[in-house]
C-alpha positions as CSV (number, residue, x, y, z in Angstrom):
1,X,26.6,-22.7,-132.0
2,X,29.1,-22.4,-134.5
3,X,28.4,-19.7,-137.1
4,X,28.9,-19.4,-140.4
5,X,31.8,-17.1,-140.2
6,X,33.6,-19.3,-137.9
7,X,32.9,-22.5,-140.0
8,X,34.4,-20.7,-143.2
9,X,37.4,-19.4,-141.1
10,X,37.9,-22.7,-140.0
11,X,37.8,-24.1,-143.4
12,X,40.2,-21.7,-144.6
13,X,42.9,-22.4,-141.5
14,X,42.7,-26.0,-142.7
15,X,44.2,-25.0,-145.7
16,X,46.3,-22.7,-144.4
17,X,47.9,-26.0,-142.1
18,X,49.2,-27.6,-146.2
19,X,52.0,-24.9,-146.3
20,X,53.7,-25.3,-142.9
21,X,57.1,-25.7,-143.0
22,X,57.0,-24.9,-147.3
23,X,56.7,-20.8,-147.1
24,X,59.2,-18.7,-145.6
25,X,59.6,-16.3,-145.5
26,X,56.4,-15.6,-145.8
27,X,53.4,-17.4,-143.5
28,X,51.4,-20.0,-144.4
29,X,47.6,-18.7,-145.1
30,X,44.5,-20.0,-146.1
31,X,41.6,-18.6,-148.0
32,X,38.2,-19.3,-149.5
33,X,35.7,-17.5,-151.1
34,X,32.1,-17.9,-150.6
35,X,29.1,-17.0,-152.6
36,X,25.2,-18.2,-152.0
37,X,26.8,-20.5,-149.0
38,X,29.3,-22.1,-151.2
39,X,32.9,-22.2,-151.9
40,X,33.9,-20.6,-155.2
41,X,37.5,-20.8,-154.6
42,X,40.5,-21.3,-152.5
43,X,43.4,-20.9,-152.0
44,X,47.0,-21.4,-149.6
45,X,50.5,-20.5,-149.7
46,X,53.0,-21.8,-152.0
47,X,55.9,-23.2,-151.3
48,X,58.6,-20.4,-151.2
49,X,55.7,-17.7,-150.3
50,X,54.5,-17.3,-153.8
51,X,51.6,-17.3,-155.0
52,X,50.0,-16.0,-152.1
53,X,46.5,-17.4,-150.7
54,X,44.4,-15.0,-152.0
55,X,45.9,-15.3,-155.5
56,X,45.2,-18.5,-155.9
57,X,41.5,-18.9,-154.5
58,X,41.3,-15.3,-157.3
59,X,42.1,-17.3,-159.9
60,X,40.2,-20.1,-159.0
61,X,37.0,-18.3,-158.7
62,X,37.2,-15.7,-161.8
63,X,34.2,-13.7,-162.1
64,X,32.6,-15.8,-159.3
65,X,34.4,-13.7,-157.2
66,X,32.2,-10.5,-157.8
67,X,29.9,-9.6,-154.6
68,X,31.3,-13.0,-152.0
69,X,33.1,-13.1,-149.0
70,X,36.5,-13.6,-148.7
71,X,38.1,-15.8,-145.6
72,X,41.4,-15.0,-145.1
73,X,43.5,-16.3,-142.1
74,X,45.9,-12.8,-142.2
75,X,45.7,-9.6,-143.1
76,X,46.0,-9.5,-147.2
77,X,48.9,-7.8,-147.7
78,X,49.3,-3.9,-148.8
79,X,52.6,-4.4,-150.2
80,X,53.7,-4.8,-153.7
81,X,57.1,-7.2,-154.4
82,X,59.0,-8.6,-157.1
83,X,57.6,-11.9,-156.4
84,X,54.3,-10.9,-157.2
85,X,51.1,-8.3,-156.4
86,X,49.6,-6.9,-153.2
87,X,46.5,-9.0,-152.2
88,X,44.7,-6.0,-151.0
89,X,44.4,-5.0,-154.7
90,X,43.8,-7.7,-156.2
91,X,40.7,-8.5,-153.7
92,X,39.6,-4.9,-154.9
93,X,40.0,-5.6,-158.4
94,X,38.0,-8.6,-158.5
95,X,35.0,-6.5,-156.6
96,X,34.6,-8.7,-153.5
97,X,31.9,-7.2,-151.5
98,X,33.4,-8.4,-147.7
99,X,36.3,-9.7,-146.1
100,X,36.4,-11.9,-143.0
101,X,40.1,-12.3,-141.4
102,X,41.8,-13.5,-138.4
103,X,44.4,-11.1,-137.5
104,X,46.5,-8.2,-138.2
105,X,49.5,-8.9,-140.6
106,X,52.8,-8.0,-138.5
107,X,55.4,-7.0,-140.8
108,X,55.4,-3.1,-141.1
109,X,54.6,-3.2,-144.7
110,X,51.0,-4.0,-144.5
111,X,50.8,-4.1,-140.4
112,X,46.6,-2.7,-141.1
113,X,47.4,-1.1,-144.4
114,X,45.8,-4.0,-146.4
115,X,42.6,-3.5,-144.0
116,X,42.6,0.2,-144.7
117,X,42.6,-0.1,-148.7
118,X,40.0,-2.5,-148.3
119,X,37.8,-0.5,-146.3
120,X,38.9,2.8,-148.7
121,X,37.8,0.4,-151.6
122,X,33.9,0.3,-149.6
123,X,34.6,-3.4,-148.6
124,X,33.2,-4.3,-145.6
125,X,36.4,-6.2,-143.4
126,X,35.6,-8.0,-140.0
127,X,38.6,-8.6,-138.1
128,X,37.9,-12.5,-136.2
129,X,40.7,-12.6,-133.3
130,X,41.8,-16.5,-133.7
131,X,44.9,-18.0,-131.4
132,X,45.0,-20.8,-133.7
133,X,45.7,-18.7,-137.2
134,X,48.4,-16.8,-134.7
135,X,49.5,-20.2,-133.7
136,X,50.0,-21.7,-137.2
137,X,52.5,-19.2,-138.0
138,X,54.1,-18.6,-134.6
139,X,57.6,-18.4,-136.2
140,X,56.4,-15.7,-138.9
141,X,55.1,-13.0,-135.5
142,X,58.1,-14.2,-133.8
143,X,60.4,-13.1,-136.5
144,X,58.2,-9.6,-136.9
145,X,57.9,-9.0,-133.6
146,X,61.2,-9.8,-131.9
147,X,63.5,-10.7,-135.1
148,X,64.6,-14.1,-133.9
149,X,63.1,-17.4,-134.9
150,X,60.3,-19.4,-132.7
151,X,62.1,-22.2,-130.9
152,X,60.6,-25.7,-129.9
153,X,62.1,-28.2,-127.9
154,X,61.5,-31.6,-128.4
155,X,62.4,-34.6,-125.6
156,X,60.9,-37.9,-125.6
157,X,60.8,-38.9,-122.1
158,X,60.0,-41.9,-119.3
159,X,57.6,-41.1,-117.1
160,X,60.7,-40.4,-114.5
161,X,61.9,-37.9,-117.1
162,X,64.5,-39.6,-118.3
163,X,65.3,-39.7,-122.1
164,X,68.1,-42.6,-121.8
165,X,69.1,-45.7,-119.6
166,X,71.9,-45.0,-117.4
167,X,74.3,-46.2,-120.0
168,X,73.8,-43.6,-122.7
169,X,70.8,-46.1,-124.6
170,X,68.0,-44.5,-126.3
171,X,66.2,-46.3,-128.8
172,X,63.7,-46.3,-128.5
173,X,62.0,-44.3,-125.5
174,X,58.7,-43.9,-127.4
175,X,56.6,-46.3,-129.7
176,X,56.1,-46.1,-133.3
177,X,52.7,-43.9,-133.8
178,X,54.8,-41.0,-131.6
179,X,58.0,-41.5,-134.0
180,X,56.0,-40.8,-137.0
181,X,54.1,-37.9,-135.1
182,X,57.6,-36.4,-134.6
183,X,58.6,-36.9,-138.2
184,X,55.8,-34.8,-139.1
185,X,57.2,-31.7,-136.8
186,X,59.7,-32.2,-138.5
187,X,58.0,-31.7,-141.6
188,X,56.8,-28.5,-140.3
189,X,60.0,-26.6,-139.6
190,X,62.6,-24.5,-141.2
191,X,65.9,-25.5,-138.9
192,X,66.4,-28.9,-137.0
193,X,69.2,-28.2,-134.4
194,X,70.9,-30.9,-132.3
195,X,74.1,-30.9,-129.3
196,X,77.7,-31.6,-130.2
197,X,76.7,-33.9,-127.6
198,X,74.3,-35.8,-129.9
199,X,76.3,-35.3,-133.3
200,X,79.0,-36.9,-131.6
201,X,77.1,-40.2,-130.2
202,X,74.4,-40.5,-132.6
203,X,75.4,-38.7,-136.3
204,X,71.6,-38.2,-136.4
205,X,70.4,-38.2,-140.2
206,X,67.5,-35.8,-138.6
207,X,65.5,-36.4,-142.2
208,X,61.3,-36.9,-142.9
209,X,61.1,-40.4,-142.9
210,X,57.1,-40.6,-143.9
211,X,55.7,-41.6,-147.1
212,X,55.5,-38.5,-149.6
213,X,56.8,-36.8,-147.1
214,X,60.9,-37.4,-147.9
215,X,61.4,-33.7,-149.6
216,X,60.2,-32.2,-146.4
217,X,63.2,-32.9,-144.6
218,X,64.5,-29.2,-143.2
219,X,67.7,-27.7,-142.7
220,X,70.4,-28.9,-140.5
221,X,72.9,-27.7,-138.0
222,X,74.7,-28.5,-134.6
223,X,74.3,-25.8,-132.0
224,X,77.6,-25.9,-130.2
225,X,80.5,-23.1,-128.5
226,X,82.9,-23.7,-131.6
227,X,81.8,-24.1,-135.7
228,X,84.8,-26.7,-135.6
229,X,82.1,-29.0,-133.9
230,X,81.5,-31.1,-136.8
231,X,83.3,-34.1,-137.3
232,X,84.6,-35.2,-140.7
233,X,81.8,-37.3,-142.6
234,X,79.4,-36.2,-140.2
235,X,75.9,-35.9,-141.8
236,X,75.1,-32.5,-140.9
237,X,77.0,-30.1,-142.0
238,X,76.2,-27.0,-140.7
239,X,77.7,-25.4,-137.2
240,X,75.4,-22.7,-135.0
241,X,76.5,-20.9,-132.4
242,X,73.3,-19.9,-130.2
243,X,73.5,-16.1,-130.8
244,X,72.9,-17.1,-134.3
245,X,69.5,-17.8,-134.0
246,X,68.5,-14.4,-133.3
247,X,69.8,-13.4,-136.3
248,X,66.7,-12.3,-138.7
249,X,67.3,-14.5,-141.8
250,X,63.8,-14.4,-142.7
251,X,64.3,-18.1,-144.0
252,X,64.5,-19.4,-140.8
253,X,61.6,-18.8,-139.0
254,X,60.8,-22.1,-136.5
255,X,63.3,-24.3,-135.4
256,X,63.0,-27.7,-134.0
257,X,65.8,-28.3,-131.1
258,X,66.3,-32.1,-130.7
259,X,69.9,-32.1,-128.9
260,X,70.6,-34.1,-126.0
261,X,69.8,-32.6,-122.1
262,X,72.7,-30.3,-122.5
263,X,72.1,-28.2,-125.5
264,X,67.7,-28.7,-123.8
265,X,69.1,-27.0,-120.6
266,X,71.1,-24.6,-122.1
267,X,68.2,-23.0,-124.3
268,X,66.3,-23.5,-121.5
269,X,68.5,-21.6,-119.0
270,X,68.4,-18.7,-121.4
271,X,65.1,-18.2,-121.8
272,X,65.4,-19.4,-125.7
273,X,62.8,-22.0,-125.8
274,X,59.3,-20.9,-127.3
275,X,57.5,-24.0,-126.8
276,X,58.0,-27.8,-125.7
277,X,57.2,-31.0,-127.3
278,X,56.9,-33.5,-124.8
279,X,56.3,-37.4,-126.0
280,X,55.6,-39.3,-122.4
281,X,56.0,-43.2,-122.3
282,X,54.7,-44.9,-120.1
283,X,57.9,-46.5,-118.9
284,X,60.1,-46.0,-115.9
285,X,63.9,-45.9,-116.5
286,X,66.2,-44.4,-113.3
287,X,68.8,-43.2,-116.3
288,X,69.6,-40.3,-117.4
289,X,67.4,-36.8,-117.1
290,X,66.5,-34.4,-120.0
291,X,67.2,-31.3,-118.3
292,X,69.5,-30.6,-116.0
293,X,70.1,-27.9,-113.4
294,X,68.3,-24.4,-114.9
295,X,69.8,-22.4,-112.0
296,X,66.5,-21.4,-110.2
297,X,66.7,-20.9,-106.5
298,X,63.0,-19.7,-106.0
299,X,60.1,-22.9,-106.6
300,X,57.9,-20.0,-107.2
301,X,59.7,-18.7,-110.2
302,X,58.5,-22.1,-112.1
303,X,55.3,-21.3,-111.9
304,X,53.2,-19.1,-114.2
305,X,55.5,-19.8,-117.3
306,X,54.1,-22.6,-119.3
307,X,50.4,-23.2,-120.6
308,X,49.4,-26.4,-121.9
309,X,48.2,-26.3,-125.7
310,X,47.5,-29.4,-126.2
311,X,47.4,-33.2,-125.6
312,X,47.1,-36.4,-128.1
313,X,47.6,-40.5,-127.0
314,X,49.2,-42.3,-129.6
315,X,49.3,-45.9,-128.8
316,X,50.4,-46.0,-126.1
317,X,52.8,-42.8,-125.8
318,X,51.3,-39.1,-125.2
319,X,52.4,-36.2,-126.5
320,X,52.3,-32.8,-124.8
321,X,52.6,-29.3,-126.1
322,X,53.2,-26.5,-123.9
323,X,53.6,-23.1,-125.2
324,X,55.7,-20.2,-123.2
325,X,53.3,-17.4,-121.4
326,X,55.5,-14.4,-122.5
């Protein structure tokens, strides 16, 4: 039985999913306020962070606000910025009698300090554990926890696990409905990375190519062992080397790795890769593989590292997320 709470929550990380790819460096949250069993107001991140969640559903309800429940999908933040006020205070100011969230904010300058002010304020906060709000914003925890973007590889494979014919052709391994699905991922990160390998054969454009979706289109860059990578013309123009994605420029937060198999077995190798993106057709090809040799001598050491998130047909392709068990 699904209880209110959860149904609320729920509704609240459904707005939360609008500002993917729109808000670093802040995450993308949802919010709604409830009064008498109905919503008074709500609320998500804006693009560039600002205004936050709770701002907006504040506004929204005005004086409604007096006595509901709030349903936040993080922590409302303790700190004050430049860019606008600490949620914690403005919940307080509006007299919201209880707040329902989904997890603890990360970065150290809230990190349970909104919580506390809350409950200092005599608001009663409930604390919902929920995967799926951690999920949403996996780049955001990664950043706080370990300072290094969250990494997904994507590889559109034969059922043999091959992502080209022998002679180099690729298009296309997958059907239309998975091309568009893979547009939207795109659509939903910060940083699209490819090989020299790829930049060389293909010049990807690597834009959103989905209606109302064209301004969407992330940052670019080649991944490569020299920043003189880039050809002249070439339609990305920015060089990586690999150490730099550990580097904490908050606006990069999720990256979208779409190289070829050696850039995929590279990241792989090193441990880099957060979480795969696997679109399956249902086509046999003998060519060539998506990842090569990853150096492990022990079958054993395989196991135990991957856990399947989800799984979706589209036509007749499927796609396959797997998140790493870290």
């Amino acid at each position: 039985m699904i209880t209110d709470d959860a149904r609320w929550l729920g509704a609240a990380l459904a707005l939360a999913e609008r500002g993917v790819g729109r808000t670093s460096p802040n995450p993308s949250v949802g919010c709604v306020i409830v009064a008498g069993g109905r919503v008074v107001g709500r609320g998500w991140t804006q693009p560039s962070g600002r205004p936050h969640a709770e701002a907006m559903e504040l506004a929204a309800a005005g004086g409604l606000a007096r006595g509901a429940t709030a349903y936040v999908t993080l922590e409302p933040c303790a700190h004050v910025s430049t860019r606008g006020p600490a949620c914690s205070n403005l919940l307080i100011a509006a007299g919201v009698a209880r707040i329902v969230a989904s997890g603890l904010d990360p970065d150290p300058r809230t990190a349970g300090q909104g919580f506390d002010r809350l409950r200092a304020a005599s608001i009663a906060v409930e604390v919902v554990a929920s995967p799926a709000a951690e999920r949403l914003n996996a780049g955001f925890f990664m950043r706080q926890r370990s300072g290094r973007a969250h990494v997904t590889l994507k590889l559109a494979v034969s059922l043999d696990g091959c992502i080209a014919l022998a002679d180099g052709s690729s298009r296309w391994i997958t059907g239309e409905a998975a091309r568009r699905h893979a547009h939207l991922e795109r659509a939903r990160c910060d940083l699209i990375v490819v090989g020299a390998g790829t930049l060389a054969a293909d010049d990807p454009a690597l834009d959103v190519r989905l209606d109302g979706l064209e301004d969407r289109a992330p940052r670019r860059a080649v991944l490569s062992t020299s920043l003189e990578a880039i050809p002249a013309g070439a339609r990305i123009g920015e060089a990586l080397l690999l150490r730099d994605l550990g580097t904490p420029d908050p606006a990069i937060q999720t990256v979208l790795l779409e190289g070829g198999a050696g850039v995929a077995t590279t990241l792989l190798a090193a441990d880099w890769v957060d979480r795969l993106l696997i679109y399956r057709a249902p086509i046999v090809l003998g060519g060539r593989r998506g990842i090569g040799d990853l150096g492990l001598t022990d079958l054993g050491a395989a196991h135990g590292r991957w856990r399947l998130a989800s799984a979706l047909t589209l036509g007749p392709d499927r796609v396959e997320e797997y998140d790493r068990i870290r």
